[in-house]
N, C-alpha and C positions, 0 to 999 in steps of 0.2 A: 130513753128518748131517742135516742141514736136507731135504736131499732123500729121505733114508729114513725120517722122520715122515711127509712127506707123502705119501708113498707107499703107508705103513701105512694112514694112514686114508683111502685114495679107497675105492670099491664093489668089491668083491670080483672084479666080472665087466669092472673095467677091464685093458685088457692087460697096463701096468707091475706092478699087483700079480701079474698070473698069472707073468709072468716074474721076479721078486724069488721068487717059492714054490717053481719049479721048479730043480731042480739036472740038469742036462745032465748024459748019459749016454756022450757023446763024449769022445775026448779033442782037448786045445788044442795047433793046429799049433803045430810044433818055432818055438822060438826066443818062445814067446809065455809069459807070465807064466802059472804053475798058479793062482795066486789069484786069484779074480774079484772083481767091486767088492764083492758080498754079503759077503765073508770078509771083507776089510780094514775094512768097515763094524761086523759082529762084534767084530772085534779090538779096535778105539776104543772100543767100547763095554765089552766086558773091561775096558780098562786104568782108564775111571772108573768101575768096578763097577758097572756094570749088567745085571742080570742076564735080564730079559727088555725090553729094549728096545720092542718092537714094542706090547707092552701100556703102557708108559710113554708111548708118544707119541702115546696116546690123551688124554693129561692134558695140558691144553696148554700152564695153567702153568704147570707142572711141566716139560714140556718144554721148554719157553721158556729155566725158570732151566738147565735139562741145558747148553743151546746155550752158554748166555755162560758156564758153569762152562768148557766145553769150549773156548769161544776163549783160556781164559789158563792151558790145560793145553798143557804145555809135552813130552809124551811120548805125545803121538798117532802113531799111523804113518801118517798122510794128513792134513793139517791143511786142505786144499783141501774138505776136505767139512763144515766151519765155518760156513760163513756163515750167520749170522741177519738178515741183511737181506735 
């Protein structure tokens, strides 16, 4: 999660955010997971009602308190994307 605020806010014409915007028109060889990091990164963000994240982690506050709510929420589906340090 720490890594999808930062992400949000670099400059528009950095690569990570053009690829975080875009959604591949391929599909994912056999045996490979359908969900990408984007959607499990969504998902976490659902489960502590959030509902536009990307605008939230413009507040950094705000963000900040999201992160440490998010390390002692116990029904994340990826908890490896946590870290506020």
């Amino acid at each position: 999660m720490r890594w999808a605020g930062h992400i949000v806010r670099i400059s528009p014409k950095q690569t990570a955010l053009k690829i975080l915007n875009e959604t591949p028109s391929n599909k994912r060889p056999k045996g490979r997971s359908k969900r990408r990091w984007k959607t499990w990164v969504n998902d976490d963000f659902a489960i502590l009602k959030v509902k536009d994240w990307r605008s939230f982690a413009g507040r950094r506050a705000e963000w900040k308190k999201l992160l440490r709510k998010a390390q002692t929420h116990e029904g994340l589906l990826h908890s490896y994307h946590i870290s506020i340090f």
